[in-house]
GULOSE-469846 format. One line per 3 residues: their letters; for each residue x, y, z of N, C-alpha, C. Coordinates in pm, whole numbers. Layout:
REM GULOSE-469846
a) X/Y/Z/X/Y/Z/X/Y/Z ~ ...
END
This chain:
REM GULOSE-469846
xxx) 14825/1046/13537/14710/1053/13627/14757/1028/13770 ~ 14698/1098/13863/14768/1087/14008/14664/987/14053 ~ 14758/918/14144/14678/833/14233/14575/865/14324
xxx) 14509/770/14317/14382/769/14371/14402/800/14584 ~ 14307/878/14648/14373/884/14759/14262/908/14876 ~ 14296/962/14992/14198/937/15057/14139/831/15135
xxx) 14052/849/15209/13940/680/15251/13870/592/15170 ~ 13756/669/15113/13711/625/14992/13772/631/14842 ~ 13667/527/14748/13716/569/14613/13514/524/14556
xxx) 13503/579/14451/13358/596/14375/13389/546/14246 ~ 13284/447/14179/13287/357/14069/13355/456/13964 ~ 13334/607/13980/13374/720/13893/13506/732/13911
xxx) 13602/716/14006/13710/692/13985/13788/585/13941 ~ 13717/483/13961/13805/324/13900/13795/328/13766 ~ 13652/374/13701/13608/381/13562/13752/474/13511
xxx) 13749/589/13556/13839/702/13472/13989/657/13494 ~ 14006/482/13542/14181/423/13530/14180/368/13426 ~ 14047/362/13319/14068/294/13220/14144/344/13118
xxx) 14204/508/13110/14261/571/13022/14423/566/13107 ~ 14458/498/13193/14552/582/13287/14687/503/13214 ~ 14778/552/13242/14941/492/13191/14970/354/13318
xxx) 15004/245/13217/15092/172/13296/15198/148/13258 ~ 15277/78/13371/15426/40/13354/15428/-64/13239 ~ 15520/-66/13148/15504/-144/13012/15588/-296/13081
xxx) 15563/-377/12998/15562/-518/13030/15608/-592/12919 ~ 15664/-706/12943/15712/-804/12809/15584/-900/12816 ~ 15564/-981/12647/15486/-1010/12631/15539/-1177/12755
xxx) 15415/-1229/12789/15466/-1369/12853/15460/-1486/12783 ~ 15512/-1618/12803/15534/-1699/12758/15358/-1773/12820 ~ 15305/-1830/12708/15202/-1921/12716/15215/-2065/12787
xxx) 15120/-2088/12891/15140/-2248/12938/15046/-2307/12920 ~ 15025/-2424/12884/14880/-2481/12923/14783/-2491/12788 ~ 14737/-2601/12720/14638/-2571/12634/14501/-2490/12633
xxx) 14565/-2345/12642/14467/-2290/12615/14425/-2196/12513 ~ 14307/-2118/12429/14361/-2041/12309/14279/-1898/12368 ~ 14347/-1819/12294/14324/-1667/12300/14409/-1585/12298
xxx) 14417/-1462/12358/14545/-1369/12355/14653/-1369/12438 ~ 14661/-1402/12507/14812/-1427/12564/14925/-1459/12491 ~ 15039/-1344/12480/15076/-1383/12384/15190/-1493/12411
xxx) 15221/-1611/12335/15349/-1661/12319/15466/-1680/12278 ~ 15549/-1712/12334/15681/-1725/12244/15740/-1784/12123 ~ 15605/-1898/12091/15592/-2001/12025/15535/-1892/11890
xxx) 15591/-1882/11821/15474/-1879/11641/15458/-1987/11590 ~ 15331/-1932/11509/15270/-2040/11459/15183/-1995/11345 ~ 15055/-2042/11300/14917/-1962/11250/14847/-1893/11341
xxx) 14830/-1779/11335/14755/-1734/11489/14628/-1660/11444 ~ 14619/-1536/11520/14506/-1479/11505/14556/-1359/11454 ~ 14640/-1292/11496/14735/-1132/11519/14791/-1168/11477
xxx) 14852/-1080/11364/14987/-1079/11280/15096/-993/11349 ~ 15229/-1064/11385/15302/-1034/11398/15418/-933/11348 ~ 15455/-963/11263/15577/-866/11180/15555/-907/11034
xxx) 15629/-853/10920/15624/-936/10776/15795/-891/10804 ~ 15815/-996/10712/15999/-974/10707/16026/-1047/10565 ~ 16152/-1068/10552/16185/-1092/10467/16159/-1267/10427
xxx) 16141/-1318/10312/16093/-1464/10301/16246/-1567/10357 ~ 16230/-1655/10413/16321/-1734/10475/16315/-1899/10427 ~ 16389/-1984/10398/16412/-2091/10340/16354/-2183/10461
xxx) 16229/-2273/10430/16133/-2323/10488/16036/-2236/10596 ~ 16036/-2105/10558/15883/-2063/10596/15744/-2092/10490 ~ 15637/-2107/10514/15553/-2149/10479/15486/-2013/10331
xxx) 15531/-2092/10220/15461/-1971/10089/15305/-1932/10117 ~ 15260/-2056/10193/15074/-1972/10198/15108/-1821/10305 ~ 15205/-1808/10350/15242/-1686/10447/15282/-1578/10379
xxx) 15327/-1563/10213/15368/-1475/10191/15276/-1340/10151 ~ 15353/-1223/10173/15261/-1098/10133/15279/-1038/9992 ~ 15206/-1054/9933/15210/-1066/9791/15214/-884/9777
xxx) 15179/-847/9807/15180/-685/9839/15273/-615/9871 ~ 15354/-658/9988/15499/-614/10026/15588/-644/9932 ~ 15597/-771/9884/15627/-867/9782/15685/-746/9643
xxx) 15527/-743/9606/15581/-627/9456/15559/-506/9489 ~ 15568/-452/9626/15632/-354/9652/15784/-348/9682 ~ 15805/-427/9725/15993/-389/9771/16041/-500/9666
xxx) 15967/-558/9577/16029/-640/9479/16128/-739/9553 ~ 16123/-832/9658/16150/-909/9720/16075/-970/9822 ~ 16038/-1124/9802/15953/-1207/9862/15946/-1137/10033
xxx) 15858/-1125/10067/15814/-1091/10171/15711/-1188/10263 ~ 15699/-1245/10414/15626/-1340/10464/15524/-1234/10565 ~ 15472/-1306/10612/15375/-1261/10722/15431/-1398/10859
xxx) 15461/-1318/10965/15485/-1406/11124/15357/-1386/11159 ~ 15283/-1497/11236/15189/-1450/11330/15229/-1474/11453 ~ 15159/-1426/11569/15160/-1449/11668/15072/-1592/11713
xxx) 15087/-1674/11792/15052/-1815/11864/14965/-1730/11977 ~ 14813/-1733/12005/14772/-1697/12118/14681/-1765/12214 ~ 14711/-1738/12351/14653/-1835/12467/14573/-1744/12534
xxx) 14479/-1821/12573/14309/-1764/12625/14386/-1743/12817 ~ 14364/-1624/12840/14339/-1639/12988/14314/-1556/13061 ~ 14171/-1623/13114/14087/-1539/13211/14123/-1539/13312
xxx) 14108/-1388/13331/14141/-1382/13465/14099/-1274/13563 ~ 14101/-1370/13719/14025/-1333/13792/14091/-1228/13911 ~ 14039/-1122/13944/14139/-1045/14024/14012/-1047/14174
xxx) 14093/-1107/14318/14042/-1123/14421/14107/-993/14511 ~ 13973/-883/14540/14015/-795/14594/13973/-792/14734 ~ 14040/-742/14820/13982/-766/14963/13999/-602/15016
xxx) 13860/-604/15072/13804/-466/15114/13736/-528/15269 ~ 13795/-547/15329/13773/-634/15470/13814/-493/15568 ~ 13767/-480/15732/13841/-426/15793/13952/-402/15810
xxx) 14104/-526/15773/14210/-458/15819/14265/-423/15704 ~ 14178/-410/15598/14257/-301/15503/14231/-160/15530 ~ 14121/-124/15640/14084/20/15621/14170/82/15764
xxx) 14266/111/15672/14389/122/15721/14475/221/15641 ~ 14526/352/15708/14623/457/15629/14673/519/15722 ~ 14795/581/15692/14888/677/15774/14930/789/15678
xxx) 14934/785/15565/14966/913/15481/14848/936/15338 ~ 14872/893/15272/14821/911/15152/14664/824/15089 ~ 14664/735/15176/14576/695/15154/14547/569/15181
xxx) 14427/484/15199/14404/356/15260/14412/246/15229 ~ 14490/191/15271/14507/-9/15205/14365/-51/15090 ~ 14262/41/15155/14122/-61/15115/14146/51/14963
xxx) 14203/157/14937/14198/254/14836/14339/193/14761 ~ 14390/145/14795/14505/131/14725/14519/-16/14639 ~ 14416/-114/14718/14357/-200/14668/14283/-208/14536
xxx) 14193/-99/14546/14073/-84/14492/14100/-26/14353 ~ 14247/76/14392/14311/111/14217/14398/19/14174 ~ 14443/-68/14210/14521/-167/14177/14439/-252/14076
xxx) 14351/-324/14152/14249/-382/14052/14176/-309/13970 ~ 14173/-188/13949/14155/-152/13860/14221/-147/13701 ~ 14310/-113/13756/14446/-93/13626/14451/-213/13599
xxx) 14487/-330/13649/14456/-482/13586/14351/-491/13523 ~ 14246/-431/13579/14119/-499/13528/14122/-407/13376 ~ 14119/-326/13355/14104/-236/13241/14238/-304/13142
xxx) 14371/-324/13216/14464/-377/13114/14418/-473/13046 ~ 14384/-581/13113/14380/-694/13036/14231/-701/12963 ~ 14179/-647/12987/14019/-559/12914/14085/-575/12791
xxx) 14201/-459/12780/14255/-374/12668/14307/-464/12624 ~ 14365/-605/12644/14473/-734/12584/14381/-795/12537 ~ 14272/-753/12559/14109/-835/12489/14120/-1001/12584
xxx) 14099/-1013/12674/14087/-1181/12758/13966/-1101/12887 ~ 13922/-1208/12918/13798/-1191/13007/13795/-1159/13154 ~ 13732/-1080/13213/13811/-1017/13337/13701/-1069/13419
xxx) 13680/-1115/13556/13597/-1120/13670/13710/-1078/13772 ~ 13570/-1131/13905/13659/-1104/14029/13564/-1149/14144 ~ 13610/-1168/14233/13597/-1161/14382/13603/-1077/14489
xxx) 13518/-1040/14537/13541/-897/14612/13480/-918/14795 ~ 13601/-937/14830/13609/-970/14943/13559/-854/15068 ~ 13406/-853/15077/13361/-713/15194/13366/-810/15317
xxx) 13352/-737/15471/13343/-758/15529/13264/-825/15555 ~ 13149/-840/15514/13044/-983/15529/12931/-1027/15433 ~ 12993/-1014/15351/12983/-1069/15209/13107/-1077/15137
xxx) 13070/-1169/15010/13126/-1216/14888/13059/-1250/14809 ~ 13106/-1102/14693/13053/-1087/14543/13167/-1178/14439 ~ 13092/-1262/14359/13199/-1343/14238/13091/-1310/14125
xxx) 13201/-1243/14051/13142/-1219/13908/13216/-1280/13803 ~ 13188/-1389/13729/13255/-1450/13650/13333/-1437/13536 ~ 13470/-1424/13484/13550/-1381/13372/13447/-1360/13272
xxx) 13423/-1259/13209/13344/-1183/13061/13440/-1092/13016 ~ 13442/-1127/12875/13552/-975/12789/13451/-930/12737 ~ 13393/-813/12846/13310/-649/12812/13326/-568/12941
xxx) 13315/-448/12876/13330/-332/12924/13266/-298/13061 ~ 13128/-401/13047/13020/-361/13125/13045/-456/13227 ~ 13120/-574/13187/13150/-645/13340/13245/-591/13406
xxx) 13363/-546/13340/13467/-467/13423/13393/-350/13496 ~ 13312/-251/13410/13224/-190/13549/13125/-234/13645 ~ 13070/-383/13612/13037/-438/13740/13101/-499/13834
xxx) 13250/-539/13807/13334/-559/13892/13352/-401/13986 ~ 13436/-304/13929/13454/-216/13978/13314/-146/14062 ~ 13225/-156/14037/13143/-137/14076/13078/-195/14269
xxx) 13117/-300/14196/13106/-378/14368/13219/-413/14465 ~ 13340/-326/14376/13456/-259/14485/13409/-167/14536 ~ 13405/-89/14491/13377/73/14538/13258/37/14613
xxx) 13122/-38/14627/13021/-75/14699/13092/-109/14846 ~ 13215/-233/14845/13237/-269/14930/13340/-185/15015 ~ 13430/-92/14927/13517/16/15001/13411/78/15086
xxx) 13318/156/15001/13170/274/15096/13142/161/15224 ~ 13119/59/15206/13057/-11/15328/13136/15/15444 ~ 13277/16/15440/13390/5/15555/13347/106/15650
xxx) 13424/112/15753/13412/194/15847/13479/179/16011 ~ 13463/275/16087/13552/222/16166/13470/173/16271 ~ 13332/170/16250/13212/87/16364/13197/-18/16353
xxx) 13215/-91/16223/13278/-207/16230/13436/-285/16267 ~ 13501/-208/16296/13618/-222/16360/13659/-304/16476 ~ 13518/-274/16575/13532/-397/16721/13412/-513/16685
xxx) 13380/-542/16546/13274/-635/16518/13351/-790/16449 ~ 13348/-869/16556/13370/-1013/16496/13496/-1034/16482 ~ 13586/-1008/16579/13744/-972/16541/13813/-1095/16499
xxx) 13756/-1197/16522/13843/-1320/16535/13779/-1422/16342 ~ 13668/-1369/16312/13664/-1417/16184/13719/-1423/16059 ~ 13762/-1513/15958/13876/-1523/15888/13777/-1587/15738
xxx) 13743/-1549/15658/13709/-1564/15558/13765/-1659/15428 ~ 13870/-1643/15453/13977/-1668/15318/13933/-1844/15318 ~ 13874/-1931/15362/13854/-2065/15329/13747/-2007/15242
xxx) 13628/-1952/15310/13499/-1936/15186/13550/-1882/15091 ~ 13665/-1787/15035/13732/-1742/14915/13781/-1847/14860 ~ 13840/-1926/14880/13944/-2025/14868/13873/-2155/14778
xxx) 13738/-2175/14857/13658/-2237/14828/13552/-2226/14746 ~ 13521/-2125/14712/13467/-2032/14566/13506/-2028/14465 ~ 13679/-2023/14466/13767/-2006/14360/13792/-2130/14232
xxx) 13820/-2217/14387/13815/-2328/14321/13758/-2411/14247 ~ 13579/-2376/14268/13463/-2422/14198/13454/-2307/14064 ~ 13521/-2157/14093/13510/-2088/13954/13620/-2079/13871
xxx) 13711/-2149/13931/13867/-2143/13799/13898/-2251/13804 ~ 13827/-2386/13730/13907/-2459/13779/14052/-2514/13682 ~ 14062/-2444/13621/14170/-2478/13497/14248/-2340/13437
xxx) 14315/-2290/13380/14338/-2220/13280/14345/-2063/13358 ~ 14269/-2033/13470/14296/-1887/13442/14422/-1815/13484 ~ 14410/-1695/13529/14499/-1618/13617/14451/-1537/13696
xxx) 14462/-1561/13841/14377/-1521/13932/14512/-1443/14022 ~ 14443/-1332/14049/14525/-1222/14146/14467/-1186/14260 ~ 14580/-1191/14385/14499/-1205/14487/14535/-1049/14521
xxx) 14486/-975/14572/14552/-812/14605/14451/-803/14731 ~ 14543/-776/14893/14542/-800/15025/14646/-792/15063 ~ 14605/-744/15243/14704/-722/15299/14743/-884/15391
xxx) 14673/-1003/15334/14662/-1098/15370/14679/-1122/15555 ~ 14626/-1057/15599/14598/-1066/15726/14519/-1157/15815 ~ 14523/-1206/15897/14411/-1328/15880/14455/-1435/15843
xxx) 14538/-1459/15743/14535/-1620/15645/14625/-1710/15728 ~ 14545/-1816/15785/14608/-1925/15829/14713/-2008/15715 ~ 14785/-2116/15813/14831/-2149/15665/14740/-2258/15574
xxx) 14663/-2344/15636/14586/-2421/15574/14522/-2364/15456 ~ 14486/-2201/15440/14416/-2166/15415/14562/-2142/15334 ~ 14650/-2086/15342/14797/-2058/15254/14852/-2181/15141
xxx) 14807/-2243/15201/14837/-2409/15161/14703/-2410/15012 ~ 14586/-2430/15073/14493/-2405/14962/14519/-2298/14832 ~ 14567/-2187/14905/14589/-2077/14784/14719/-2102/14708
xxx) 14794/-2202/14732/14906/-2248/14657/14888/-2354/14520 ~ 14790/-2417/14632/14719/-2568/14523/14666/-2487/14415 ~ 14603/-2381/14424/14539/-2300/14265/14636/-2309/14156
xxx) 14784/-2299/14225/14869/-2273/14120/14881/-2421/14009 ~ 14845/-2531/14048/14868/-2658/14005/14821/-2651/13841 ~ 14686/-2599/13854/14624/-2585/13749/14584/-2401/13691
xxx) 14631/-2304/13727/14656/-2150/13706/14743/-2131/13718 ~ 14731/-1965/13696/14887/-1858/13720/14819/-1795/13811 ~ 14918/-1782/13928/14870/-1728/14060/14936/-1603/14081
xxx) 14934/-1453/14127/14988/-1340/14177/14947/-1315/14283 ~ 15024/-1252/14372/14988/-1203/14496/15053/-1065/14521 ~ 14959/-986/14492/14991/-837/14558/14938/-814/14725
xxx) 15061/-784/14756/15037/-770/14944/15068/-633/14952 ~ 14950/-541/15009/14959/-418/15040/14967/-388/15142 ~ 15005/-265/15221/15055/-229/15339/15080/-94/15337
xxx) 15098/-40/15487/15079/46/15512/15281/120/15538 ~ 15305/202/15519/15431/281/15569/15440/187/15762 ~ 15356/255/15818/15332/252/15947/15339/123/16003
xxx) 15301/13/15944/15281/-97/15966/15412/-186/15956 ~ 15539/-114/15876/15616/-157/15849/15727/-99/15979 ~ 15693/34/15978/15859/94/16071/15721/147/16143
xxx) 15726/166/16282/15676/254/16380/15780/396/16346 ~ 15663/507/16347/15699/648/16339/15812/687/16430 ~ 15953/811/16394/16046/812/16454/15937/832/16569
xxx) 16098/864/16682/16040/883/16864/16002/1027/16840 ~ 15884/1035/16974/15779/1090/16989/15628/1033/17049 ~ 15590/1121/17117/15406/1108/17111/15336/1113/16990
xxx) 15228/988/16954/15145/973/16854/15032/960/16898 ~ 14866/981/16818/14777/982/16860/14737/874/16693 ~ 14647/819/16762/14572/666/16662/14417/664/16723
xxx) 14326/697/16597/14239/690/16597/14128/589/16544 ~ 13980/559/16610/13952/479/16525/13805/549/16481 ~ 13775/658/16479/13708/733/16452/13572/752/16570
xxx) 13622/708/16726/13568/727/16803/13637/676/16954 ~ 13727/595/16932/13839/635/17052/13969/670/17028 ~ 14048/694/17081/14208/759/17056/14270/729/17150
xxx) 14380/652/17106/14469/645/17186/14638/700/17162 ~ 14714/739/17218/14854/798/17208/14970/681/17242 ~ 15049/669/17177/15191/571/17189/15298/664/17148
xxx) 15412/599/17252/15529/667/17202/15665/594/17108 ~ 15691/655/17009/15768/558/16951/15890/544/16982 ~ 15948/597/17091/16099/643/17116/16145/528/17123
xxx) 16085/412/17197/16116/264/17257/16165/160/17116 ~ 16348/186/17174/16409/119/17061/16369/-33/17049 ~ 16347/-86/17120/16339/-252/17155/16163/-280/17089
xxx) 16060/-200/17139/15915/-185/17072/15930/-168/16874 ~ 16042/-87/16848/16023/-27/16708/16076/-195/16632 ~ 16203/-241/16711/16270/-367/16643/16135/-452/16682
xxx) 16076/-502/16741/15943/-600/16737/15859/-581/16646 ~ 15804/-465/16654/15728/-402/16567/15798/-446/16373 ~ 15913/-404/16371/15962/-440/16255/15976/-613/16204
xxx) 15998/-665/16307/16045/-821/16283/15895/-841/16253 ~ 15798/-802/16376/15652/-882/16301/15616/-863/16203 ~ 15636/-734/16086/15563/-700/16008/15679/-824/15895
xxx) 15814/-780/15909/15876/-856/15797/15862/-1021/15821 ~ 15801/-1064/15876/15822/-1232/15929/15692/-1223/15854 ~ 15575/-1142/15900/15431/-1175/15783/15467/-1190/15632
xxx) 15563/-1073/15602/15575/-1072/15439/15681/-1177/15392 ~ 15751/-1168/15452/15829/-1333/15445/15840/-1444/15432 ~ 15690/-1473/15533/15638/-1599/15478/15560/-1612/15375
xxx) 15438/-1479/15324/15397/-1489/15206/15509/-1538/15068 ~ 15667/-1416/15117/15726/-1445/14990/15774/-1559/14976 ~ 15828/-1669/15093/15914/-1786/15078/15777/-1835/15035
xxx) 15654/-1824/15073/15546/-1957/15039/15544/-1928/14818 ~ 15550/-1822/14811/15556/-1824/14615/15664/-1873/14617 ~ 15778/-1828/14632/15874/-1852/14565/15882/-2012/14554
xxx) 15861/-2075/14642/15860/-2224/14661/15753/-2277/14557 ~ 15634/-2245/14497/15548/-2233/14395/15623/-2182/14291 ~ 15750/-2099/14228/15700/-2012/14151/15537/-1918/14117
xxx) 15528/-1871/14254/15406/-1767/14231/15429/-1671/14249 ~ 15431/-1513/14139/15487/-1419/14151/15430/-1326/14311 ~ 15521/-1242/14350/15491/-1179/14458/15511/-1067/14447
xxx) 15397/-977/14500/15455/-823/14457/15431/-709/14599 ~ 15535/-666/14651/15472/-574/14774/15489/-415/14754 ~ 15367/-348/14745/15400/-200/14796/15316/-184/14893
xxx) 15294/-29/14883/15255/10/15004/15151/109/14936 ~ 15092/198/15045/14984/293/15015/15027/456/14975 ~ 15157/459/14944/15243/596/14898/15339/556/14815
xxx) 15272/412/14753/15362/382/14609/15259/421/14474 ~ 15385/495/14401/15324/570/14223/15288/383/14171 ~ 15170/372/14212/15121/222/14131/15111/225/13960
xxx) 15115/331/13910/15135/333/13722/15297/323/13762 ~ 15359/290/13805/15519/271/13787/15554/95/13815 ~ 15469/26/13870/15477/-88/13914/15409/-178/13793
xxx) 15517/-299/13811/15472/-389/13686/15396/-511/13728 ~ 15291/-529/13687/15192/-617/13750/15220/-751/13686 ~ 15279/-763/13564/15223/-847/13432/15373/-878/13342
x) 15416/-930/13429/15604/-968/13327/15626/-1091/13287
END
């Protein structure tokens, strides 16, 4: 299935990622007393049967398959799988400076299929999906449910908040920063056990507010997908450019070697500090861009 592209995206496209291919993944190791599907490394009695194999000197006889058994005429067991509950919450941000593209399509669109494919995966791993959906002046929280119908009310009030964007809101309120009222939401709705994904171009985030989104990890599993633009990263070779905001235009030239190296250091010093701030957590970090094949990217290792 090709990626999603363009300005907008419609609840009819997030819905139809529920069939789409993703990048395959190892199962993860379980932390934390919690129960459900996640799978672990640990066996035990579970829920899901694992493999049957051959009977082994101190595996448990209530395990054996009496069926395999006097079929291959040699004791045969049943492994199960050990499984851990975890909900999880995917925080999408559809704010002004995601509505943002130079080729293929817009931060706020590239966002918007991202959480999708999570949201439908772990649908499909059977654990409970909500989210947070970060619009420009509002915030929708819909609470972890394993059904179908909450993942389309999640998706649903993406695509609400992508349609809202625009570029007339563009010179409205420039200096406002949201991510404490996120921050502060989260914390009253996860407070234990889940796995919450943040997917943004984290723009805006002070560190206090960086600092807070770390503390989640104390008691969760934290991800951070940081999206971005081509453009945002390298200024276009030299030449005249024209940049629009769907009602003024302005032209820059990129020839200016000393402008392109600034331009570059700021963008990598933003993603830099996102990545040194996980890594110092162990909180996974993941960066593409808006002309990355996202069914090739592994969300979930």
């Amino acid at each position: 299935m090709p990626l999603l592209t363009g300005v907008y995206v419609t609840v009819a496209d997030l819905i139809g990622l529920a069939t789409a291919p993703i990048a395959k993944s190892r199962a993860r190791r379980a932390t934390g007393g919690h129960s459900g599907t996640l799978v672990s490394r640990m066996r035990g009695r579970g829920v899901d049967l694992d493999e049957v194999r051959l009977y082994q000197a101190g595996d448990d006889v209530r395990n054996i398959d009496w069926k395999v058994t006097a079929r291959k005429q040699k004791p045969h067991t049943k492994i199960f799988r050990e499984e851990r509950e975890r909900p999880t919450m995917l925080v999408v941000d559809q704010r002004r400076s995601m509505f943002f593209g130079s080729q293929v399509r817009l931060k706020s669109v590239a966002a918007a299929e991202v959480a999708a494919r999570i949201a439908w995966q772990t649908l499909n791993a059977r654990d409970r999906v909500g989210g947070v959906v970060i619009a420009e002046s509002s915030l929708g929280i819909l609470k972890p449910i394993r059904s179908k119908l909450n993942v389309v009310r999640l998706l649903n009030a993406i695509a609400d908040a992508n349609n809202q964007l625009s570029a007339s809101i563009l010179t409205l309120n420039p200096g406002r920063s949201s991510w404490h009222a996120v921050l502060m939401n989260l914390r009253r709705a996860t407070p234990v056990g889940h796995r919450i994904v943040f997917i943004s171009d984290f723009q805006g985030i002070e560190e206090s507010d960086l600092r807070q989104l770390l503390v989640l990890q104390n008691h969760n599993e934290i991800s951070l997908i940081h999206v971005y633009d081509p453009v945002e990263r390298n200024l276009p070779p030299s030449g005249a450019y024209a940049v629009t905001d769907g009602s003024q235009r302005v032209t820059f030239s990129g020839g200016n070697q000393r402008n392109q190296s600034r331009y570059e250091e700021r963008f990598e010093a933003h993603r830099t500090r996102l990545q040194d701030a996980c890594r110092t957590r162990g909180i996974r970090f993941v960066s593409i861009s808006t002309v990355d094949d996202i069914s090739q990217v592994m969300f979930d290792e």
